[in-house]
Backbone as a printed PyTorch tensor [residue, N CA C, xyz], in Angstrom:
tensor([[[ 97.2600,  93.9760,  95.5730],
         [ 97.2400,  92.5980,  96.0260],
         [ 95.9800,  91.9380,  95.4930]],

        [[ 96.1600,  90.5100,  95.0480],
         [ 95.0100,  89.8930,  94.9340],
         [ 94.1140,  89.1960,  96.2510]],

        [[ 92.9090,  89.8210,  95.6250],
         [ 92.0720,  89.1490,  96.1510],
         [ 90.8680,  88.9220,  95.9170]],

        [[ 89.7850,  88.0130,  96.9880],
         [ 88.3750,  87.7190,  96.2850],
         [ 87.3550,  88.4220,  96.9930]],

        [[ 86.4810,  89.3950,  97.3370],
         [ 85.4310,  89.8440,  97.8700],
         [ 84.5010,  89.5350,  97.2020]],

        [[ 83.7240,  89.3570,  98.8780],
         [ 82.3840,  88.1410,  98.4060],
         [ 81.8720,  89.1810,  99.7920]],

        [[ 80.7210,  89.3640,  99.2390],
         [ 79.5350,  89.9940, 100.0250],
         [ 78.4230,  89.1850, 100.6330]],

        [[ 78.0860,  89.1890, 101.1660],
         [ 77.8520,  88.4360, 102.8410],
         [ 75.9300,  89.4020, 102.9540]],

        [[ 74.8980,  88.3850, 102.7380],
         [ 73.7400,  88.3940, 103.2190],
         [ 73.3940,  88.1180, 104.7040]],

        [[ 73.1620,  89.2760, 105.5050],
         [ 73.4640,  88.5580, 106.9300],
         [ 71.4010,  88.7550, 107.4220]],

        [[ 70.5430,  89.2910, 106.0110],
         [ 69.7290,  89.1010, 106.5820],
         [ 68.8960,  88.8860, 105.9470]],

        [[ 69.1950,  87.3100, 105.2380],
         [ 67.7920,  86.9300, 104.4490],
         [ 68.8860,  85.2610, 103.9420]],

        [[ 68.5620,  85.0980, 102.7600],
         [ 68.7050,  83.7180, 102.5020],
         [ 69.2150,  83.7280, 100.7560]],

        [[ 70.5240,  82.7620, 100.6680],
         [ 70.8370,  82.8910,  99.1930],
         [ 71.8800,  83.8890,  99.0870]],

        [[ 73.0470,  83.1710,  98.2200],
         [ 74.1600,  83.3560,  97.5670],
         [ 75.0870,  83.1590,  98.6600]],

        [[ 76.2520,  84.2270,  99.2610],
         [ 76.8780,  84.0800, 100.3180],
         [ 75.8500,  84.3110, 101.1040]],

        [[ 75.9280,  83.7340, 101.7760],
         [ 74.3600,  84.3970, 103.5360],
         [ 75.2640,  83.8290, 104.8000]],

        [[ 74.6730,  84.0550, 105.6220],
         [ 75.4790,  83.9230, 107.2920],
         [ 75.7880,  82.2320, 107.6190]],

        [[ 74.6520,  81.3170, 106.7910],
         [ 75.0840,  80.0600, 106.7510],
         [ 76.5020,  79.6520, 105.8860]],

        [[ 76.7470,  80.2740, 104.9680],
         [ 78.4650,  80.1490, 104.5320],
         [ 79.5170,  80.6640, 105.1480]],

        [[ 79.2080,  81.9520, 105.3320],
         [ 79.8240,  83.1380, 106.5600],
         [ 80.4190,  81.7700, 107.7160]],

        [[ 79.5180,  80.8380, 108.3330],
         [ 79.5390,  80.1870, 109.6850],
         [ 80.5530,  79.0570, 109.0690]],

        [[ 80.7160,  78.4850, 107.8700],
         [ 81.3480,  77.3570, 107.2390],
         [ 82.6400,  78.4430, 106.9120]],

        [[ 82.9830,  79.4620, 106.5730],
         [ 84.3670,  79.8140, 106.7670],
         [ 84.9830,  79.7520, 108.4670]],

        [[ 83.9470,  80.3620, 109.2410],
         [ 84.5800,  80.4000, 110.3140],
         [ 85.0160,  78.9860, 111.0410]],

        [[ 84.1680,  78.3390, 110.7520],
         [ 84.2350,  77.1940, 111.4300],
         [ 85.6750,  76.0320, 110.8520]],

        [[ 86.1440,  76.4270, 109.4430],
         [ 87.2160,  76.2090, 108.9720],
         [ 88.2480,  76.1050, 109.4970]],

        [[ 88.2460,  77.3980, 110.0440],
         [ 89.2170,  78.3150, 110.4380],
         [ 89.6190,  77.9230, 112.5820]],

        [[ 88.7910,  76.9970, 112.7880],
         [ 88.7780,  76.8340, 114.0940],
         [ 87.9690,  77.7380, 114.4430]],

        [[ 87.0060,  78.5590, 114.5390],
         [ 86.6860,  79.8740, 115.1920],
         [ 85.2990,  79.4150, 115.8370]],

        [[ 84.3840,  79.3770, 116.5770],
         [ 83.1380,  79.3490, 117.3210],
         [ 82.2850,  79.9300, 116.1340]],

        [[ 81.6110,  79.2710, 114.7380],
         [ 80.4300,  79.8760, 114.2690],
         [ 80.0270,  80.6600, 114.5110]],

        [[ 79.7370,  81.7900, 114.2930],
         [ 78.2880,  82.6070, 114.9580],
         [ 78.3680,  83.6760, 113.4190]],

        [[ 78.6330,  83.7910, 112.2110],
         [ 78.2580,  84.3240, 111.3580],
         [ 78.4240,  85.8870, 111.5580]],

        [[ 79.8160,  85.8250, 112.2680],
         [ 80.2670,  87.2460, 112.2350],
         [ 81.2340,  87.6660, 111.1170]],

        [[ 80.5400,  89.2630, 110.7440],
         [ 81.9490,  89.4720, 109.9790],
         [ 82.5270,  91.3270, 110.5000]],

        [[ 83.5220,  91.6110, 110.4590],
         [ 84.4250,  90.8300, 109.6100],
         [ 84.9810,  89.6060, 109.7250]],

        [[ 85.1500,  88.8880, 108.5260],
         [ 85.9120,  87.6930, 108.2180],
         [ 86.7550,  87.7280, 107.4550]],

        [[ 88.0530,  87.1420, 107.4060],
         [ 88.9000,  86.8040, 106.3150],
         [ 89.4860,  85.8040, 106.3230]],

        [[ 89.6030,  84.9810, 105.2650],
         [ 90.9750,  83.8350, 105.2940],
         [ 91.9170,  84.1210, 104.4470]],

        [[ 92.9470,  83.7440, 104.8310],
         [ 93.7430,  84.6070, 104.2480],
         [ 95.2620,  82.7520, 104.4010]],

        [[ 95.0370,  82.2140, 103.0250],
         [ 95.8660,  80.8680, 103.3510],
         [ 94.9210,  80.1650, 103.8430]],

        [[ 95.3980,  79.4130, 105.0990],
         [ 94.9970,  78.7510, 106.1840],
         [ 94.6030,  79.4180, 107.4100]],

        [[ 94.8160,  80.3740, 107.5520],
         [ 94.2970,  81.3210, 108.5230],
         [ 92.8960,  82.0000, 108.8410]],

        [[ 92.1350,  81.8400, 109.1970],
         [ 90.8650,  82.6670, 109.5730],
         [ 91.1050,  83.6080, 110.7240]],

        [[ 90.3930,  85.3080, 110.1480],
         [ 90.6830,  86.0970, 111.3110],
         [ 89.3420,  86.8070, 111.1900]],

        [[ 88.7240,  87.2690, 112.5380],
         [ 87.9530,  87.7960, 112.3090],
         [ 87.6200,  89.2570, 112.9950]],

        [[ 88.8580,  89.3910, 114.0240],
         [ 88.7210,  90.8980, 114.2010],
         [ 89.4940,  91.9120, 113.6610]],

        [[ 88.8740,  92.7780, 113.4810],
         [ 88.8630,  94.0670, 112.7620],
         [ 90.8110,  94.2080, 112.8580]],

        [[ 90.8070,  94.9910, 113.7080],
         [ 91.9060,  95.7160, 113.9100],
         [ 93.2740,  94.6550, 113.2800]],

        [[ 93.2420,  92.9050, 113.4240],
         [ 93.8080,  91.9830, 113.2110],
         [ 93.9630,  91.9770, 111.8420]],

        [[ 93.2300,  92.2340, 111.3440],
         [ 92.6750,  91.7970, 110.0580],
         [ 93.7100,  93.0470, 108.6370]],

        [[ 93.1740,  94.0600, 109.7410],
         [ 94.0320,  95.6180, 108.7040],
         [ 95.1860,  95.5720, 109.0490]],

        [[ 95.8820,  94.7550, 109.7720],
         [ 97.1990,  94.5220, 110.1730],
         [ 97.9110,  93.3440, 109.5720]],

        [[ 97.2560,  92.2920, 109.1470],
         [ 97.8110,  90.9890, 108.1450],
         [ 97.8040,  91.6960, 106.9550]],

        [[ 96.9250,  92.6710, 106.4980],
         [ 96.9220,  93.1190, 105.0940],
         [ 97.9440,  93.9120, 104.8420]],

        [[ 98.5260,  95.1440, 105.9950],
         [ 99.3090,  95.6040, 105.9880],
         [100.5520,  94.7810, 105.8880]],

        [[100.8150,  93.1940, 106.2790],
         [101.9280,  92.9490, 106.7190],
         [102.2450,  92.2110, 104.9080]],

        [[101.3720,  91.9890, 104.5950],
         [101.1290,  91.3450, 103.1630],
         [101.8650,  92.5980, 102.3900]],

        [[101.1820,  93.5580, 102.7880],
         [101.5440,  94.6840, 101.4780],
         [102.5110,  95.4730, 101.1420]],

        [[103.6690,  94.8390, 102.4730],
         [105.0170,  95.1820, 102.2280],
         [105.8950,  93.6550, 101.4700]],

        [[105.0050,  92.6240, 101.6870],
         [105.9850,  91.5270, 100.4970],
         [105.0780,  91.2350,  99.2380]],

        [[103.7790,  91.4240,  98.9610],
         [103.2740,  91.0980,  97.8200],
         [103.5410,  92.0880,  96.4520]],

        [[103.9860,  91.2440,  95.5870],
         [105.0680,  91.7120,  93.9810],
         [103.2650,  92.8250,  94.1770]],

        [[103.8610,  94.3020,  93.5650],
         [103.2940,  94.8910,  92.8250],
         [102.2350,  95.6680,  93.9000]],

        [[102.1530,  94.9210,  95.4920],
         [101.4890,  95.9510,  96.3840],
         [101.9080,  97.3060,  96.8760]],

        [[101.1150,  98.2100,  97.0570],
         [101.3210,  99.6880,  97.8470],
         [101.8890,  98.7650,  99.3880]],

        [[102.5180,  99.3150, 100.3280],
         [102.6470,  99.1610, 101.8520],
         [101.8890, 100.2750, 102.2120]],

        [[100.9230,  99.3280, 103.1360],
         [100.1320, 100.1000, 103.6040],
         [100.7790, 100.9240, 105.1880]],

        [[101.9540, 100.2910, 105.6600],
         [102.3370, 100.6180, 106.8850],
         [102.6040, 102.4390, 106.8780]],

        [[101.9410, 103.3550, 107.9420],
         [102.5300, 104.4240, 108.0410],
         [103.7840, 105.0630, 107.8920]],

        [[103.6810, 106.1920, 107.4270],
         [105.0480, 107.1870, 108.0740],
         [105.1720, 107.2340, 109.2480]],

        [[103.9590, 107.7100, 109.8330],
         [104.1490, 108.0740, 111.1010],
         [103.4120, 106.7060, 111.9750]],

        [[104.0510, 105.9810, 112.8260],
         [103.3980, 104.8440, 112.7270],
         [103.0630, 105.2260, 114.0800]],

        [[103.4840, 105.8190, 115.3670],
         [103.0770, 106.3550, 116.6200],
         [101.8100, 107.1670, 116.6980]],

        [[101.6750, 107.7970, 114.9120],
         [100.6680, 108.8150, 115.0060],
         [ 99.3790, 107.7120, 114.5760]],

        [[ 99.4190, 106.5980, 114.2110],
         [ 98.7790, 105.5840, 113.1440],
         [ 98.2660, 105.0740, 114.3400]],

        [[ 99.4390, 104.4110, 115.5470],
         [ 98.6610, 103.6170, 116.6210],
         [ 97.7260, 104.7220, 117.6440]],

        [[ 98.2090, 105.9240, 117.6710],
         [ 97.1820, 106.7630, 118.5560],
         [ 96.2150, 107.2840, 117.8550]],

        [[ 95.5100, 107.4370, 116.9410],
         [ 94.3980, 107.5220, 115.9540],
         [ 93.5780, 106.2240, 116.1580]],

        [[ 94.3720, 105.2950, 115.7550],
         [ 93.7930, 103.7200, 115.8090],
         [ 92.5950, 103.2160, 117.3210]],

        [[ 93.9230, 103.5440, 118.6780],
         [ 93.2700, 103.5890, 119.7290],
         [ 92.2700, 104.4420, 120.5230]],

        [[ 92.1970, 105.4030, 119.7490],
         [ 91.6370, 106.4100, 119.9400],
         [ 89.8650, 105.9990, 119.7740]],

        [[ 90.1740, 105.6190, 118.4660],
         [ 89.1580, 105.0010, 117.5520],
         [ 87.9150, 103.9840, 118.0070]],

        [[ 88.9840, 102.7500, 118.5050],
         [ 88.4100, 101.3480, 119.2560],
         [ 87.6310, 101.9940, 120.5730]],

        [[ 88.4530, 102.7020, 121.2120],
         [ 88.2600, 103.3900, 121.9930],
         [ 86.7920, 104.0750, 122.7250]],

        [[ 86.1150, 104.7910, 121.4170],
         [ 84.8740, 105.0990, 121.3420],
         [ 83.6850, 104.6290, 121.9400]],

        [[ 83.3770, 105.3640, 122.8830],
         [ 81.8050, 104.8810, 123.2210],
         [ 81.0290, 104.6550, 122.2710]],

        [[ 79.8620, 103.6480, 122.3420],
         [ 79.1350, 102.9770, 121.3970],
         [ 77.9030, 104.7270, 121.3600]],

        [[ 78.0730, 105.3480, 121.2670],
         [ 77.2760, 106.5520, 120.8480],
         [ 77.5950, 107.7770, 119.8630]],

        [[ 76.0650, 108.1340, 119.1370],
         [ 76.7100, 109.1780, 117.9660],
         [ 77.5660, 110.2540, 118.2440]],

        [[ 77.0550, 110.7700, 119.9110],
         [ 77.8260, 112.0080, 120.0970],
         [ 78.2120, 112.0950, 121.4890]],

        [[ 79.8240, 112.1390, 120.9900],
         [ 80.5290, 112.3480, 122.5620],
         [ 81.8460, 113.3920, 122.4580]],

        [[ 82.6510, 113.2480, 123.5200],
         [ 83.2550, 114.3730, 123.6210],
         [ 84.5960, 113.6820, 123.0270]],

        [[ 84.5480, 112.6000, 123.2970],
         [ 85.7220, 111.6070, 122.7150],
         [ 86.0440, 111.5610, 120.9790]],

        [[ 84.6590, 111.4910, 120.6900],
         [ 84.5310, 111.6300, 119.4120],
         [ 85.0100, 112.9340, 118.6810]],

        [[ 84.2960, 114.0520, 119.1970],
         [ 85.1480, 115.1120, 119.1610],
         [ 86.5210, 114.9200, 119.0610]],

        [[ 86.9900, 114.6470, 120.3270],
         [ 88.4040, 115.0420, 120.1110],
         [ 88.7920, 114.1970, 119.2000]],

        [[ 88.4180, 112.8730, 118.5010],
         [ 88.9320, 112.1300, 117.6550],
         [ 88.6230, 112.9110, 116.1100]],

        [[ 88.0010, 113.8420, 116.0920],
         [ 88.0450, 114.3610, 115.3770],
         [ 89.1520, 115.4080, 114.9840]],

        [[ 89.0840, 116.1250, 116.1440],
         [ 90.4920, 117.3330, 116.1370],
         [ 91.3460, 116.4790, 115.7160]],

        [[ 91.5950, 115.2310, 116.2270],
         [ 92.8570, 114.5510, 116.4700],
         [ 93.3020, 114.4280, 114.8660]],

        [[ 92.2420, 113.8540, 113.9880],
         [ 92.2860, 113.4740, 112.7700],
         [ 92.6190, 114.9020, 112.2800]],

        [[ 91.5490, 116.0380, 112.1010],
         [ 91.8290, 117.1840, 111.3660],
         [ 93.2360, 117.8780, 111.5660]],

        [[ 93.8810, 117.9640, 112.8150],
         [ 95.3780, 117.8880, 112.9800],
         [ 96.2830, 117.3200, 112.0530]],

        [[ 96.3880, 115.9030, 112.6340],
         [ 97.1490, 114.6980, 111.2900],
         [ 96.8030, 115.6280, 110.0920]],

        [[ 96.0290, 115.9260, 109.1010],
         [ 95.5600, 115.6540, 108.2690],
         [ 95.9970, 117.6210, 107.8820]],

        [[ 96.5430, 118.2070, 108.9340],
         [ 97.1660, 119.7930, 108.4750],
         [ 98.3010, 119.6300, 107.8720]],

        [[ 99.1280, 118.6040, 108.0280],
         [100.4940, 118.2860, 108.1060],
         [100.5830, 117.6970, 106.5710]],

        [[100.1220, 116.1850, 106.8340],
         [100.3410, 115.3910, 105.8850],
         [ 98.7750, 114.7310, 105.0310]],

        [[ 98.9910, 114.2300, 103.5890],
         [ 97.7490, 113.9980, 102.9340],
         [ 96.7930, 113.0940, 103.5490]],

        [[ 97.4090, 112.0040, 104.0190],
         [ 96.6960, 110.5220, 105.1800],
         [ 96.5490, 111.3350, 106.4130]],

        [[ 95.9950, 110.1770, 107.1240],
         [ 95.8450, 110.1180, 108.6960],
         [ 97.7080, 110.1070, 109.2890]],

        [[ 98.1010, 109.2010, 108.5310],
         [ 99.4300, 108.7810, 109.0890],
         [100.6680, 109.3980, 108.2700]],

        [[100.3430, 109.7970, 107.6020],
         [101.8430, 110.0950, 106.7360],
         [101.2880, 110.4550, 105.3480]],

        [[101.9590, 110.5910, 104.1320],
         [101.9160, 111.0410, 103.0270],
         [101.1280, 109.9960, 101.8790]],

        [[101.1220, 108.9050, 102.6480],
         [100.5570, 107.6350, 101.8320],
         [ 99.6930, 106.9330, 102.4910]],

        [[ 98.3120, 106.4840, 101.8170],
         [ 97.3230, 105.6030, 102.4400],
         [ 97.6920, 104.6580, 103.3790]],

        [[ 97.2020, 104.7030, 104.4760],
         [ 98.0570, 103.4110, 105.3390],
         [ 96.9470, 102.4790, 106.4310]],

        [[ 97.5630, 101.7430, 107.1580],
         [ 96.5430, 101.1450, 107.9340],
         [ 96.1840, 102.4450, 109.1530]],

        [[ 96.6140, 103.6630, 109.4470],
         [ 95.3560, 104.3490, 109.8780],
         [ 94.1330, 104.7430, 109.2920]],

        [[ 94.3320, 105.0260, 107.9500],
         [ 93.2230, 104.9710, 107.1790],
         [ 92.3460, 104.3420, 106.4890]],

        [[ 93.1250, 102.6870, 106.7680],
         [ 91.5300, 101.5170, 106.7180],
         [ 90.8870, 101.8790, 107.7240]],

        [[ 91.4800, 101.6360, 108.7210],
         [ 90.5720, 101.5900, 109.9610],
         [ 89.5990, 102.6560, 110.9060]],

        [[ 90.4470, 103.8690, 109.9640],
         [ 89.1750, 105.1390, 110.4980],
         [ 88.6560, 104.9520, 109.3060]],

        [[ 88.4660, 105.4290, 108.3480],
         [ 87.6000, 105.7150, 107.2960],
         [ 86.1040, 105.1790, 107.5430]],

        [[ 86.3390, 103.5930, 107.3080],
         [ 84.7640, 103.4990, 107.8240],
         [ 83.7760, 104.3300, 108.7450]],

        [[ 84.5410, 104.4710, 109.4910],
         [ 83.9770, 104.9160, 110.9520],
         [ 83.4720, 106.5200, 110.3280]],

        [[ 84.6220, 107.4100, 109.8390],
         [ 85.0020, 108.7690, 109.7320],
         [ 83.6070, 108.8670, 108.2480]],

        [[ 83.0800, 107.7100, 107.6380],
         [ 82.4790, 108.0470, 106.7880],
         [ 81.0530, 107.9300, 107.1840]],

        [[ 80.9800, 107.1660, 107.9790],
         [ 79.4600, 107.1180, 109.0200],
         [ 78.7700, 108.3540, 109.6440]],

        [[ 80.0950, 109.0860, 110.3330],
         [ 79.9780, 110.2510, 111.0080],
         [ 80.2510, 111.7670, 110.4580]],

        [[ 80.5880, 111.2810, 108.9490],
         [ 81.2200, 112.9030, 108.1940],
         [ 80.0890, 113.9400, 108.7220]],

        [[ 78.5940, 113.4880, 108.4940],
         [ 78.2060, 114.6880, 108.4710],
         [ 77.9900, 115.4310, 110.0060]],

        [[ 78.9890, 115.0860, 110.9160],
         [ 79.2590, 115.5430, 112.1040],
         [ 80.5230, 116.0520, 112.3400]],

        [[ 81.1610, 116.2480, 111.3830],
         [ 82.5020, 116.8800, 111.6580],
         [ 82.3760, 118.4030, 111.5320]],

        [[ 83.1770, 118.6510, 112.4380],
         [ 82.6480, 120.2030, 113.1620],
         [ 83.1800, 120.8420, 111.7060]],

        [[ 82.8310, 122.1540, 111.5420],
         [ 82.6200, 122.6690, 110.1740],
         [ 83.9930, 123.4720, 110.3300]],

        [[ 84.6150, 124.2430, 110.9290],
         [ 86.1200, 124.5100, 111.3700],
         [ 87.1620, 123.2830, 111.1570]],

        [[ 86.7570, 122.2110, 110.8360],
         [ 87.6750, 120.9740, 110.8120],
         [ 88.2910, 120.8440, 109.3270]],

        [[ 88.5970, 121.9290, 108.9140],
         [ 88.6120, 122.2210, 107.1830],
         [ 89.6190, 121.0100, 106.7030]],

        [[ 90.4680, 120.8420, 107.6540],
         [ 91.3530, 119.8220, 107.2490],
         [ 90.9030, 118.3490, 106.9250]],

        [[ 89.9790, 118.1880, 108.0570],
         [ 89.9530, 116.6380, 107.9430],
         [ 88.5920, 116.4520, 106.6350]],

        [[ 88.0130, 117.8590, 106.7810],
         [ 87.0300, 117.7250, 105.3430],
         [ 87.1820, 117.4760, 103.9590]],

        [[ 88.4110, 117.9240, 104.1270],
         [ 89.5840, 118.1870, 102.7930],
         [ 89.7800, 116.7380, 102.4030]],

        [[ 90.0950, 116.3670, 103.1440],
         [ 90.9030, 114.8710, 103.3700],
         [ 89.5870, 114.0960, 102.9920]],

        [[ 88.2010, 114.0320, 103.5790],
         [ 86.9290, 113.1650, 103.3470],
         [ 86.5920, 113.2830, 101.9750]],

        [[ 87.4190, 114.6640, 101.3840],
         [ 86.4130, 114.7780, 100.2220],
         [ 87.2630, 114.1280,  99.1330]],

        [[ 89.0390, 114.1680,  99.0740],
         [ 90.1040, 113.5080,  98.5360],
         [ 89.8600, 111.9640,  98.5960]],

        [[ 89.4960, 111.8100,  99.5350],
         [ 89.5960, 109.9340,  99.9120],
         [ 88.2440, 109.6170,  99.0420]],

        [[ 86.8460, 110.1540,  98.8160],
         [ 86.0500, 109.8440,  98.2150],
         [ 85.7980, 110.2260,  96.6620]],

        [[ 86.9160, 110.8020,  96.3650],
         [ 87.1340, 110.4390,  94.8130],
         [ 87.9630, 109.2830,  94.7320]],

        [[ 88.1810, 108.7350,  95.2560],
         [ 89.5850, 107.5990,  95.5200],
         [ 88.9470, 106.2490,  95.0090]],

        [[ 89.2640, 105.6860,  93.8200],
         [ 88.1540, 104.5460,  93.3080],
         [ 88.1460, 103.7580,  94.1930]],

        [[ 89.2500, 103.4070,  95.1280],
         [ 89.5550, 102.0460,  95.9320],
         [ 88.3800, 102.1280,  97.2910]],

        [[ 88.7310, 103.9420,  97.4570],
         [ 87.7070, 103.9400,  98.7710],
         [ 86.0810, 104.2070,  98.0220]],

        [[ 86.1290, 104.5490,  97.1560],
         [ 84.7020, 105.0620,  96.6230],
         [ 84.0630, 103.6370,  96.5580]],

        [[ 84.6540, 102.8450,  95.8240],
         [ 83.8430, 101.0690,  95.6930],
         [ 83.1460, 100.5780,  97.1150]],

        [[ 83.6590, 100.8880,  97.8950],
         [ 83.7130, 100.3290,  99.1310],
         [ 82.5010, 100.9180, 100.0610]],

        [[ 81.5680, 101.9030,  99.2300],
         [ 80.7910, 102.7990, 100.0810],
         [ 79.2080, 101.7910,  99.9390]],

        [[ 78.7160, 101.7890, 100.9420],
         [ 77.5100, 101.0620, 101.1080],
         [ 76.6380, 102.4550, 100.5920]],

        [[ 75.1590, 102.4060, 100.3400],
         [ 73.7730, 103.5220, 100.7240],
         [ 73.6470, 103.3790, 101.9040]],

        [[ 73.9190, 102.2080, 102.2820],
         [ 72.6720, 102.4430, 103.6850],
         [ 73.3640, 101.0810, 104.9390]],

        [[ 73.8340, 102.1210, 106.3980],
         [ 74.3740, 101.5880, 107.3010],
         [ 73.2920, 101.5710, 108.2430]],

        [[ 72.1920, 101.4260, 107.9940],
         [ 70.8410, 101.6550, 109.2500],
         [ 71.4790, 100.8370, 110.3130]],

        [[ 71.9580, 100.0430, 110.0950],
         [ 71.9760,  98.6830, 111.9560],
         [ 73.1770,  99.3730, 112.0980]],

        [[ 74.3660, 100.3910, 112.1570],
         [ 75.1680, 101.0150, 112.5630],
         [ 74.6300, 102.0640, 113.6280]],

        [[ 74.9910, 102.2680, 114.8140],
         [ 74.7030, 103.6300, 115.5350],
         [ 74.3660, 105.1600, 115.0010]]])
């Protein structure tokens, strides 16, 4: 699918910075405050997460020449997903854990989180799952397998920051 990514200065001044960030949102009807994620997408402005990997998904079953991002397993896609949101705002919990098993499971079966093909469970963990790799219990051979497949992956490899310091 086409599109335009534009990278977002949220802490200094010049090029995109949080003062343009606030002129999309405000487009869009939304209360300013220079949050992202952002997308417009048409006439539409969206700016939460979970919303957001779900218009793309819905795009990528009619746009000429897109992958569908929608799961195989789409029951296994929404309980991964919620699992996810879910999370206490801390590095280490028991939740997390199990969101881990949960993933290294999925991931015995089939190549994705959700099924045999990249899908919207795997926008929406990855970030997260790439913050925390180096906490995945070392018995989790599966879901390691899977971290190390997805990061030869040019689409997910582009997408990798150095440095998430203001992240937990």
């Amino acid at each position: 699918m086409k599109f335009e990514r534009v990278d977002v200065n949220l802490y200094g001044s010049g090029g995109f910075d949080k003062s343009q960030l606030k002129k999309v949102e405000a487009a869009g009807n939304l209360n300013p405050k220079g949050y992202i994620p952002v997308m417009s997408i048409g006439d539409e402005v969206v700016r939460e997460s979970s919303v957001l990997v779900e218009r793309v998904a819905e795009m990528s079953t009619t746009a000429s020449g897109a992958t569908s991002l929608l799961p195989d397993h789409p029951s296994r896609a929404k309980d991964l997903i919620a699992a996810c949101n879910a999370l206490p705002k801390s590095d280490r919990s028991r939740e997390l854990t199990a969101l881990m098993r949960q993933c290294d499971e999925s991931c015995s079966t089939t190549s994705f989180l959700a099924g045999d093909t990249f899908s919207i469970a795997d926008c929406c963990l990855l970030p997260f799952l790439q913050r925390v790799e180096g906490d995945i219990p070392s018995d989790a051979t599966h879901l390691k397998a899977y971290m190390k497949r997805v990061h030869q992956t040019p689409a997910f490899a582009s997408t990798i920051v150095s440095s998430w310091w203001w992240w937990w």
